[in-house]
C-alpha positions in Angstrom: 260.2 -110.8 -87.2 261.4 -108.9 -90.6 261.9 -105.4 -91.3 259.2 -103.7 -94.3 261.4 -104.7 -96.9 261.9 -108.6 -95.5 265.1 -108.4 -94.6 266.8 -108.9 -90.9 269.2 -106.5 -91.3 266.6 -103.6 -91.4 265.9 -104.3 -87.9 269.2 -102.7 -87.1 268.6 -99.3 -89.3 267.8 -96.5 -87.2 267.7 -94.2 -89.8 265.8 -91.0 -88.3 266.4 -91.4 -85.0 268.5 -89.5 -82.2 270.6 -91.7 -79.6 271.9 -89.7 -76.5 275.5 -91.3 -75.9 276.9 -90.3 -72.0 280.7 -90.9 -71.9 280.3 -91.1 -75.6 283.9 -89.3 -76.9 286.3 -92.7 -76.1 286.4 -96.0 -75.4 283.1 -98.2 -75.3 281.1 -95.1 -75.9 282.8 -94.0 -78.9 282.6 -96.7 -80.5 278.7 -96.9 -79.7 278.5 -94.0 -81.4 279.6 -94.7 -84.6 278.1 -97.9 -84.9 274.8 -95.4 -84.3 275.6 -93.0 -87.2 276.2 -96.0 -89.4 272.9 -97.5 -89.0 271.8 -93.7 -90.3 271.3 -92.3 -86.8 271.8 -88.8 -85.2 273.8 -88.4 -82.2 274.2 -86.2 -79.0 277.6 -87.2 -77.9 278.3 -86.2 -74.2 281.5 -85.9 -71.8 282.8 -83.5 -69.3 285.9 -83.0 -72.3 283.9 -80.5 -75.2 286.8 -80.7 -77.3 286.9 -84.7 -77.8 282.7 -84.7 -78.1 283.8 -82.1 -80.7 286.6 -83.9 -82.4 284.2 -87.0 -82.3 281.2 -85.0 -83.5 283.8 -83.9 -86.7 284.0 -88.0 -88.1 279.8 -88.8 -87.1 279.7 -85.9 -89.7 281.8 -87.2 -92.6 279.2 -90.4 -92.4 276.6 -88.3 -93.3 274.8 -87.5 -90.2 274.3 -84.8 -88.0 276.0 -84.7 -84.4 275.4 -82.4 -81.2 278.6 -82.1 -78.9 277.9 -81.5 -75.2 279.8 -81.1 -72.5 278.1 -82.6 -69.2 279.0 -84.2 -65.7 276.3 -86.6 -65.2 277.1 -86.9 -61.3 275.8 -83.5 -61.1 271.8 -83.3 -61.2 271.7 -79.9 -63.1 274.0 -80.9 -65.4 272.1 -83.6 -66.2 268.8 -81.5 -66.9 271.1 -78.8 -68.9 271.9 -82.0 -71.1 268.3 -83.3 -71.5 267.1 -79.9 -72.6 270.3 -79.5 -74.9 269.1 -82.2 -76.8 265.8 -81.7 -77.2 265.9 -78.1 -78.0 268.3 -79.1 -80.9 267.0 -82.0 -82.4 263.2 -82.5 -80.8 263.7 -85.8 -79.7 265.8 -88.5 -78.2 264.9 -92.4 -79.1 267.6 -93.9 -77.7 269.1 -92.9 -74.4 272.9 -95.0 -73.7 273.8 -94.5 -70.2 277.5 -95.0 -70.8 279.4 -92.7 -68.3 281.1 -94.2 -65.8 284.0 -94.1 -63.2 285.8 -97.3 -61.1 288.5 -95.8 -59.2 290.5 -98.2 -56.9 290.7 -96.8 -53.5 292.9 -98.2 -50.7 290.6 -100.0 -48.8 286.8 -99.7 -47.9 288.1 -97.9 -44.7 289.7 -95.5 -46.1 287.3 -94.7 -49.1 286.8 -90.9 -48.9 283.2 -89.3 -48.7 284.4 -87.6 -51.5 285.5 -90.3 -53.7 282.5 -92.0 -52.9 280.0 -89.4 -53.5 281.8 -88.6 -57.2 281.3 -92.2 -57.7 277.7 -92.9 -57.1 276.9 -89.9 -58.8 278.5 -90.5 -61.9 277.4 -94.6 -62.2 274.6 -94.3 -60.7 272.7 -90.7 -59.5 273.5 -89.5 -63.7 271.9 -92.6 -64.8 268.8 -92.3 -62.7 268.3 -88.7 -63.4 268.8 -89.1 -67.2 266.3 -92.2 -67.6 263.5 -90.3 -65.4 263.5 -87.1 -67.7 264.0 -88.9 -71.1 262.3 -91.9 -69.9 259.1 -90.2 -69.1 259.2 -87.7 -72.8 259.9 -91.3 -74.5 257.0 -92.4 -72.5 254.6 -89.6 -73.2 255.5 -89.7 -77.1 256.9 -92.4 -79.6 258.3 -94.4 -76.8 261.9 -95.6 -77.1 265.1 -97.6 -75.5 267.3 -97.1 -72.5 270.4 -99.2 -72.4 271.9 -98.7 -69.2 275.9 -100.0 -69.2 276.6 -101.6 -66.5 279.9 -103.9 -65.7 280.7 -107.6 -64.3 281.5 -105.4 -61.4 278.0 -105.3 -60.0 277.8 -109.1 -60.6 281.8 -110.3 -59.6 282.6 -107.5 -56.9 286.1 -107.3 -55.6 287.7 -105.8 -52.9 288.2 -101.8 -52.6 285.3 -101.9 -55.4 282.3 -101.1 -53.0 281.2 -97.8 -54.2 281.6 -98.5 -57.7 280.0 -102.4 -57.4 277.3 -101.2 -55.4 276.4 -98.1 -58.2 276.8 -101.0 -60.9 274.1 -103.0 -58.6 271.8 -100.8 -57.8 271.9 -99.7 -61.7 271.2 -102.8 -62.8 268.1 -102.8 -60.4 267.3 -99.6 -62.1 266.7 -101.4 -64.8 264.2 -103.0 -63.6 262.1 -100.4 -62.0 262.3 -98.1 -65.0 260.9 -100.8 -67.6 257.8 -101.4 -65.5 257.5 -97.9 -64.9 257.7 -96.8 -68.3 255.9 -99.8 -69.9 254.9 -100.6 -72.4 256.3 -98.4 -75.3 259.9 -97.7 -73.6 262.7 -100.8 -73.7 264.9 -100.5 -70.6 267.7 -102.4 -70.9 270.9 -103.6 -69.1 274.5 -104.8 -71.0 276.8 -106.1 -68.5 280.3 -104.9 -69.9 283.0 -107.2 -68.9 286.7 -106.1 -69.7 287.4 -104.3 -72.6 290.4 -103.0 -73.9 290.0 -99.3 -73.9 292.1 -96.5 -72.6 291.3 -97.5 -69.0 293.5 -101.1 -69.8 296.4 -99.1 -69.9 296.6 -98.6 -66.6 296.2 -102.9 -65.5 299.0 -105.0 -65.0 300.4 -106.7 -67.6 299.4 -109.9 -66.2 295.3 -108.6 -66.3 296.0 -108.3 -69.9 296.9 -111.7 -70.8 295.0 -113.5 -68.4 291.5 -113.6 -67.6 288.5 -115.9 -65.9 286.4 -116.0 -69.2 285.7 -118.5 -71.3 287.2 -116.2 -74.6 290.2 -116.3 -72.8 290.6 -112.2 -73.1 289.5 -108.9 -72.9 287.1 -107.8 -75.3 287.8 -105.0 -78.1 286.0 -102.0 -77.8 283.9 -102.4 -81.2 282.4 -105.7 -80.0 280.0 -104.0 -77.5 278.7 -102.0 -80.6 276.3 -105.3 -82.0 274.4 -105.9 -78.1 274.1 -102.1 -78.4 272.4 -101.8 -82.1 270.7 -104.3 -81.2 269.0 -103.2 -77.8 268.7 -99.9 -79.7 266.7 -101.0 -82.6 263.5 -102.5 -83.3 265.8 -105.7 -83.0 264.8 -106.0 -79.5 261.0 -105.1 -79.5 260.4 -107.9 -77.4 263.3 -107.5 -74.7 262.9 -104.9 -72.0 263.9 -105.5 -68.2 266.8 -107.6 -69.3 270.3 -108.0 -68.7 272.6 -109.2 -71.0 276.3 -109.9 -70.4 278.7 -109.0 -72.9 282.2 -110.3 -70.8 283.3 -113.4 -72.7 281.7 -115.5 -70.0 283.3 -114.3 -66.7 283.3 -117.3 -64.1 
């Protein structure tokens, strides 16, 4: 398969189109973003911060394309609608939905795992997704059709101790997936990438020796750019072909 003009690398333009980025002001989700606005798309870049969707939305537009800055806590249902008609209203559209937003914090022990902590956690990995795929899913469905990448982690497929809630949001995502590309068949892609570690602000905070040494066969933690080709590609008529699919982008954890 070529683009009109022959050439594979058209496959990966998505000049035109509008690609909703959750979590998209740092780490894996920033750097989705720009590698949308340089294959010519238009972005609606969302966090709970305003100011870094902002300072983000300030560099889409020195590439030449236009940028909507929300800001939105996708673990809470209304905020999630409030984001969905944000987007619409401004551009008319979304053809690429990136369910990026995520939070994996380490709790003591399963036992002592706070309603609280596990409530924030499913909502934000798991209840945002759901919500955001049904509403966009079903406009994508009822129009020009379009692609959900859901990003999930090596979490859902390698779970560790004092990881439940945030392995079992991962899993249950994943299964998402699944449900949401037969449901929406066949003119909407829904798609899994399996993020393994990548060296973004959350690293920081790992122990030196996570850093240096991991169970992959690269032998390290990814940088935060190299999730950006799985994701043009998913995104783009690349992928016409894929939908229901999970593809693992974590060096080859063992």
């Amino acid at each position: 398969m070529t683009s009109a003009d022959g050439q594979p690398a058209g496959l990966f333009d998505l000049t035109g189109k509008v690609v909703l980025v959750t979590g998209g002001s740092r780490g894996l989700g920033r750097e989705m973003v720009l590698a949308f606005a340089r294959a010519g798309a238009d972005v609606v870049i969302a966090s709970r911060k305003l100011d870094s969707c902002e300072q983000l939305a300030t560099q889409v537009e020195a590439l030449g394309r236009k940028a909507l800055p929300v800001a939105a806590h996708v673990g809470r249902w209304e905020e999630c609608d409030s984001l969905v008609d944000r987007a619409y209203s401004h551009f008319g559209r979304v053809d690429v939905l990136v369910n990026n937003a995520g939070m994996s914090p380490l709790a003591p022990s399963s036992a002592q795992t706070s309603e609280e902590l596990f409530d924030k956690v499913v909502g934000v990995n798991f209840k945002g997704p759901f919500r955001l795929s049904s509403l966009i899913g079903q406009r994508m469905h009822d129009g020009d059709g379009g692609s959900i990448i859901n990003i999930s982690s090596s979490g859902a497929l390698f779970p560790s101790p004092r990881f439940g809630p945030y392995a079992g949001a991962k899993a249950a995502l994943n299964a998402l997936t699944t449900v949401l590309a037969l449901e929406f068949a066949p003119n909407v892609r829904v798609n899994t990438i399996s993020a393994g570690p990548f060296l973004t602000d959350i690293s920081k905070h790992w122990p030196d020796e996570s850093k240096r040494t991991w169970k992959n066969a690269a032998g390290r933690a990814g940088n935060p750019e190299e999730i950006a080709t799985t994701a043009l590609y998913l995104a783009s008529p690349a992928s016409s072909y894929t939908t229901g699919s999970l593809i693992r982008v974590d060096g080859g954890l063992h």
